[in-house]
C-alpha positions as CSV (number, residue, x, y, z in Angstrom):
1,X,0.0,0.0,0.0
2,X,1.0,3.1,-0.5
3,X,1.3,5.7,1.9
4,X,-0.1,9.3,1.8
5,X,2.8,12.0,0.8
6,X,1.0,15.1,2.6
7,X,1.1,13.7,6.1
8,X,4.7,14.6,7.3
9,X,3.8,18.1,5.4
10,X,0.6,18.6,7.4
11,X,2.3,18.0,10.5
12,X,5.0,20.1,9.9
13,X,2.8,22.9,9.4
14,X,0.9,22.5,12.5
15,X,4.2,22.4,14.7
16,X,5.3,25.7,13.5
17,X,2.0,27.8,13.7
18,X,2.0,26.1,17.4
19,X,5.6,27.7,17.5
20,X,4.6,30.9,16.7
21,X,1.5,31.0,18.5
22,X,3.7,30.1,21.5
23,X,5.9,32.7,20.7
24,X,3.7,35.4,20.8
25,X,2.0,34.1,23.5
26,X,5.7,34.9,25.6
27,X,5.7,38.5,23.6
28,X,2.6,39.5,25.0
29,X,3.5,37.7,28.1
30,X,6.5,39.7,28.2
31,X,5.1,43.3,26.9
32,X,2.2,42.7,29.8
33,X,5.4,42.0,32.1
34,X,6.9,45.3,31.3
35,X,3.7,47.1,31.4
36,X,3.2,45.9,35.2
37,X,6.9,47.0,36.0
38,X,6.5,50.3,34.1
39,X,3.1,51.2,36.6
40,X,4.9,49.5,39.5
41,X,7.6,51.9,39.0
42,X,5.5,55.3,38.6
43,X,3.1,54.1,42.1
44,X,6.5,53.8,43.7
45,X,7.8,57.4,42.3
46,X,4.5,58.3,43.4
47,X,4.3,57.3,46.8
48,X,7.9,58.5,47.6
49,X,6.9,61.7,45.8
50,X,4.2,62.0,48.8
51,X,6.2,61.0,51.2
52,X,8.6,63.6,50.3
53,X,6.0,66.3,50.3
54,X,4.5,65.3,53.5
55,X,7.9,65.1,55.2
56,X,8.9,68.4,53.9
57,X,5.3,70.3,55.1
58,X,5.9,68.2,58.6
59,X,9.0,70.0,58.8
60,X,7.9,73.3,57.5
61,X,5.2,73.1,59.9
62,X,7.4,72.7,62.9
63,X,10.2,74.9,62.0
64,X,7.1,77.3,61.6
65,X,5.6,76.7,64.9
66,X,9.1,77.3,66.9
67,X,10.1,80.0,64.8
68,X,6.8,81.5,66.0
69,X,6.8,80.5,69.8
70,X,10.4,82.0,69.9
71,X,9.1,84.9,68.2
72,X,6.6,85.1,71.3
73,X,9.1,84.6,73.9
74,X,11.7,87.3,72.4
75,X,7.7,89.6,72.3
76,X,7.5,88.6,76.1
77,X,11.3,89.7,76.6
78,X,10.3,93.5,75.4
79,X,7.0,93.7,77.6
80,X,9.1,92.8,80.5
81,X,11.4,95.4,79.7
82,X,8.7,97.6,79.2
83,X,8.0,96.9,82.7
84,X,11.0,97.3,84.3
85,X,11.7,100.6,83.0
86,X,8.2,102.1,84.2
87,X,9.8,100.4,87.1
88,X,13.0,101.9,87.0
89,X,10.9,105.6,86.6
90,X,9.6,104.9,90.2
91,X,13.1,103.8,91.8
92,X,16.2,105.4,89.9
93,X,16.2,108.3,92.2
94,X,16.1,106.8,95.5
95,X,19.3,107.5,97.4
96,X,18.9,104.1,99.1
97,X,18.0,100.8,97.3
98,X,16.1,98.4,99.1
99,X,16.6,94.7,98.7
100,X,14.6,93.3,95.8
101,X,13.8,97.2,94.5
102,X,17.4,97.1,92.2
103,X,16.4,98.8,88.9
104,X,17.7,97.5,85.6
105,X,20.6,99.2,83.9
106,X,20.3,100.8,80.8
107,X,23.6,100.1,79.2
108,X,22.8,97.4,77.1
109,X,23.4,95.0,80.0
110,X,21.5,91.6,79.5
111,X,18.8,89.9,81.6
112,X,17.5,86.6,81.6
113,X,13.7,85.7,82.1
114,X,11.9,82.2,82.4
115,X,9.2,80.8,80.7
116,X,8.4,77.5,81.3
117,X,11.9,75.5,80.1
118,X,12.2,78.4,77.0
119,X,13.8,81.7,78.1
120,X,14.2,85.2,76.5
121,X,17.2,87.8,76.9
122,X,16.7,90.9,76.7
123,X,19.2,94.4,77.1
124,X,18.2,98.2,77.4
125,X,19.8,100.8,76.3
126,X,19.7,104.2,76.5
127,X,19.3,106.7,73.5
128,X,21.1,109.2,75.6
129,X,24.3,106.7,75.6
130,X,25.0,106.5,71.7
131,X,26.2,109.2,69.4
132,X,23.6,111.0,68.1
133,X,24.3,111.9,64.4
134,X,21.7,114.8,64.5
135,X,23.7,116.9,66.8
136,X,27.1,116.1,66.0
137,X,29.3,119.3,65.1
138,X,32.5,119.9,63.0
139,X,34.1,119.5,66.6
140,X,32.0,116.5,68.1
141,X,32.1,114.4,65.1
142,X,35.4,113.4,65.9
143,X,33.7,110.6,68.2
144,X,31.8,109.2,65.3
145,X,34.7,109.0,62.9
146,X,37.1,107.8,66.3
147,X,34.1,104.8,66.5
148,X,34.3,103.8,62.8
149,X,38.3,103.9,62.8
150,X,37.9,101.6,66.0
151,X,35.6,99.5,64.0
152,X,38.2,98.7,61.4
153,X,37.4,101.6,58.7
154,X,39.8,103.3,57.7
155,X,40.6,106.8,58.1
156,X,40.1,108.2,54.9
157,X,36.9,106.7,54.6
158,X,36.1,107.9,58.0
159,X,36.9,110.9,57.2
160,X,34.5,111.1,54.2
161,X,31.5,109.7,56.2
162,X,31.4,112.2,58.9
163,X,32.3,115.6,56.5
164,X,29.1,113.9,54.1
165,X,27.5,113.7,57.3
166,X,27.5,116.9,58.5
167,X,26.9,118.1,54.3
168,X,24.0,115.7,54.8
169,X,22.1,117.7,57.3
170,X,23.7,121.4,56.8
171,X,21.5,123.8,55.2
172,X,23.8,124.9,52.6
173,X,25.8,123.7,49.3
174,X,29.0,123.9,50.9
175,X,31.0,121.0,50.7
176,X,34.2,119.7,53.6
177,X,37.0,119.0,52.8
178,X,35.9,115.3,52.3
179,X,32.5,116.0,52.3
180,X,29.9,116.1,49.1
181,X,26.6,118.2,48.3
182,X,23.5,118.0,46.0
183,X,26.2,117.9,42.8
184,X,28.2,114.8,44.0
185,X,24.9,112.6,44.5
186,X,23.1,114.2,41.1
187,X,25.8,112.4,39.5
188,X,25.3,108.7,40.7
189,X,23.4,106.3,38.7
190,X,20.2,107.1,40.6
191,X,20.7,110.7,41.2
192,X,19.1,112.1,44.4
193,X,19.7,115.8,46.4
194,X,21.4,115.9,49.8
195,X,19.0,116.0,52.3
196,X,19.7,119.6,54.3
197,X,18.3,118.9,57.1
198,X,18.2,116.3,60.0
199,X,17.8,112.5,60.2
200,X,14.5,110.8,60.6
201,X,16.4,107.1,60.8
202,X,19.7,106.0,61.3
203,X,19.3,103.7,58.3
204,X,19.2,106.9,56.5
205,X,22.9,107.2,57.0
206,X,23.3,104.5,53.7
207,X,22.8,107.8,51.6
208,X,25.6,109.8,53.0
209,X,28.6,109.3,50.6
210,X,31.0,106.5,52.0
211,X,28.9,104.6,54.2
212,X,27.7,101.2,52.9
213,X,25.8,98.3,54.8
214,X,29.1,96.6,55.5
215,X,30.2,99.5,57.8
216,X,26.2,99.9,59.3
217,X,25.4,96.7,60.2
218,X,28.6,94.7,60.2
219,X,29.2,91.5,57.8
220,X,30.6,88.3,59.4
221,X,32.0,88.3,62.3
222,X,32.9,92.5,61.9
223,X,30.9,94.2,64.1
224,X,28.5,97.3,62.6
225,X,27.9,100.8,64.0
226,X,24.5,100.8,63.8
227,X,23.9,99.9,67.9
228,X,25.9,102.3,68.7
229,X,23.8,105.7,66.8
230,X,20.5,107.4,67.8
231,X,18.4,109.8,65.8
232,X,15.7,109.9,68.8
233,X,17.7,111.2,71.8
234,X,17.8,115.4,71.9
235,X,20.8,115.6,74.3
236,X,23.8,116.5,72.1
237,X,26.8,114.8,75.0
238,X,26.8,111.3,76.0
239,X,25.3,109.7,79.1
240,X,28.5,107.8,80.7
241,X,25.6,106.0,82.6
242,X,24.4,104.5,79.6
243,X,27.2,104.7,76.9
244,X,28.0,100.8,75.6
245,X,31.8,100.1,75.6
246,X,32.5,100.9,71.8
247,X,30.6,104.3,72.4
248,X,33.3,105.3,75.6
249,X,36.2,104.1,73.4
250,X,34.9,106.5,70.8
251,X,35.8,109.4,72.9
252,X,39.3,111.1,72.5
253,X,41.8,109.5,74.3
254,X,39.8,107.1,76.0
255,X,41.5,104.0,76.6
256,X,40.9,100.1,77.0
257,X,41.7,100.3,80.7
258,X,39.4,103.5,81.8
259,X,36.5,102.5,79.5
260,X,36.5,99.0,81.8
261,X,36.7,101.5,85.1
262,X,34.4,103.4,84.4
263,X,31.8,100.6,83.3
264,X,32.7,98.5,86.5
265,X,31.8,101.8,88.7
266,X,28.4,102.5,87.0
267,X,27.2,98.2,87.5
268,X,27.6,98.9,91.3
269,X,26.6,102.4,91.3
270,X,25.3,105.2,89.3
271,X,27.5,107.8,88.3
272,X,25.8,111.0,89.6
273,X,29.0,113.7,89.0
274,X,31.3,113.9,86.1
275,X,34.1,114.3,89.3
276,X,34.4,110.4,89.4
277,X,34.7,110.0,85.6
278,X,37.4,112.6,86.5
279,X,39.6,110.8,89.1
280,X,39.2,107.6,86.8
281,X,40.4,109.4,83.6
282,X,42.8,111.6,84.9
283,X,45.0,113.9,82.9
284,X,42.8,113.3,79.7
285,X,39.1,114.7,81.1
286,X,39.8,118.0,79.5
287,X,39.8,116.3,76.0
288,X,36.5,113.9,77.1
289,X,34.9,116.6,79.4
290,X,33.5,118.4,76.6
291,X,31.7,115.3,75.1
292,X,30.4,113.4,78.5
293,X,27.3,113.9,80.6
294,X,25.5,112.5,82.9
295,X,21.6,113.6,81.5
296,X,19.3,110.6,81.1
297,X,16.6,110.6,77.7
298,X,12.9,109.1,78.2
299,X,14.0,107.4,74.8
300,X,15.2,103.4,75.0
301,X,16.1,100.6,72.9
302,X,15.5,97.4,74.0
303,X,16.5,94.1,71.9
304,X,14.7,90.9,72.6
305,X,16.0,87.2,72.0
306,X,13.6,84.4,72.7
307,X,15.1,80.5,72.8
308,X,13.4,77.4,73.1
309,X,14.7,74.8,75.7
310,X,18.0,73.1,74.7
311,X,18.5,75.3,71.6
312,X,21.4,78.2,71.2
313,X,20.0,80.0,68.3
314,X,16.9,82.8,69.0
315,X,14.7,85.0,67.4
316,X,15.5,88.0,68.2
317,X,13.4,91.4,68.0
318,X,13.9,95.1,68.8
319,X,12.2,98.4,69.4
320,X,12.9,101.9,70.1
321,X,10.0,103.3,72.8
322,X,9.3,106.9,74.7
323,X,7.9,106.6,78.3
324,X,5.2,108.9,78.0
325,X,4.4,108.5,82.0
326,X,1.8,107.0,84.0
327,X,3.2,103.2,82.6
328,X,2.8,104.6,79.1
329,X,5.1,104.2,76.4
330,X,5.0,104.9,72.2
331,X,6.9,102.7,69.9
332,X,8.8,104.9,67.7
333,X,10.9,101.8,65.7
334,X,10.3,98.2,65.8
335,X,12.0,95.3,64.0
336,X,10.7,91.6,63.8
337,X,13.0,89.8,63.3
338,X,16.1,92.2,63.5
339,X,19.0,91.8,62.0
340,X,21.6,92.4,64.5
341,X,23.9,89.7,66.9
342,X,21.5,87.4,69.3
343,X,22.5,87.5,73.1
344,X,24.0,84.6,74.4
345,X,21.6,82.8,77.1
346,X,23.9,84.1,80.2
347,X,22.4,87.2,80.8
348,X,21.9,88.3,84.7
């Protein structure tokens, strides 16, 4: 018998369409395999994504809430000092001081207070105790340009703040020796007039020729002269009762040694006659008599740091206030937060 040809033909056939179905059986196995991965890997980018986001508002969220509780303590810090000066209004000019009646000093000298385990620091000062730029004189302004020389400008440039200065606020067109008029700032980029008249802000001061914000407010670990300049007070000589260190050193022929004396006599006692800044200075109080007094100003800046338990870095805030009387006081400058140095938490 013969045997039929087509068989091994027919079978062939089938085996390879059952190859290729088999194959792209895999292929779509494979494409559906990729497909999976591909969403598996945008749910996980997605997930981490909100992870992420949530981690980064949880954090917002609590660096806002301290940032705003130590804002609060450094806002306690200047009501208490609010307090202690209508305080000190009462006190200052009793002859003896009771236990528990001491009155703060006004100095800049730094207090402590308690809240709970957070804390605030805050320091005084007296208008009356800086230089006061709208009553310095051809004569007097040698204290600010001493204080910027001690504050590492040099003299030239010193000597071009303080004659712009006193341009600045003069009523004419005359210019110093290093001094400039309406003619030198109509020439800058943005041209402007000199002002003619007095200050309203010590910030103000960034128009006179040669000062810049490097000299103001310090940059790095180079201190500014911006703490150390009023506007508000109207006495034109300094109040050694209140005069920070860098103001004192300011003065001509002041030295290291009787700036420290005469700071170490006013924490124990106030200085109520110019005679004992006399027998501490000696031979040089006829160049520092002329600048020095002993007047006090209703006027005061206090600066404010508030901490949280445990943490060395504050918010700090500051304000310049006039005791009107009867436990009243206006705010005539406030700064939230300020840029300026935060106390160290080892204040009295």
């Amino acid at each position: 018998m013969h045997k039929k040809r087509g068989a091994p033909e027919k079978v062939g056939c089938r085996r390879e369409k059952e190859s290729v179905a088999a194959r792209m059986m895999l292929s779509e196995k494979g494409i559906a395999l990729l497909l999976v991965l591909w969403i598996l890997t945008i749910l996980v980018v997605i997930a981490l994504s909100f992870s992420f986001m949530v981690r980064t508002e949880t954090h917002a969220t609590f660096f806002f809430k301290e940032g705003m509780e130590k804002q609060f303590l450094a806002q306690a810090g200047l009501e208490r000092a609010a307090t202690e000066m209508v305080y000190r209004g009462i006190y200052k000019n009793r002859q003896t001081v009771q236990e528990s009646t001491e009155t703060i000093h006004v100095d800049g000298t730094p207090y402590t207070g308690q809240l709970g385990a957070d804390s605030y620091v805050y320091a005084v000062t007296d208008e009356s105790g800086k230089i006061n730029l709208n009553t310095l004189t051809d004569i007097s302004g040698i204290i600010l340009n001493n204080l910027l020389v001690n504050q590492g400008v040099s003299k030239e440039t010193a000597d071009t703040i303080v004659d712009s200065l006193l341009d600045w606020r003069d009523a004419d067109e005359l210019r110093r020796l290093h001094g400039a008029e309406s003619d030198y700032y109509m020439s800058l980029p943005n041209p402007y007039k000199a002002k003619n008249a007095d200050l309203e802000t010590v910030e103000e001061l960034l128009m006179v020729k040669g000062m810049t914000p490097e000299i103001l407010y310090g940059s790095g670990e180079k201190t500014g002269i911006f703490n150390f300049l009023t506007v508000y007070s109207r006495i034109a000589t300094i109040n050694v009762n209140a005069a920070p260190r860098e103001v004192l050193m300011a003065l001509p022929s002041m030295s290291p040694e009787k700036a420290d004396q005469i700071i170490a006599l006013r924490q124990t006692t106030e200085i109520r006659n110019l005679a004992e800044v006399a027998s501490i200075v000696g031979s040089s109080f006829p160049l520092i008599g002329p600048y020095i007094g002993l007047a006090e100003s209703n006027i005061y800046t206090v600066e404010s740091t508030g901490y949280k338990a445990g943490e060395r870095l504050g918010f700090t805030v500051k304000t310049t206030m006039s005791l009107e009387g009867n436990g009243a006081y206006r705010t005539l400058y406030y700064k939230s937060p300020a840029g300026v140095k935060a106390f160290s938490q080892s204040g009295k």
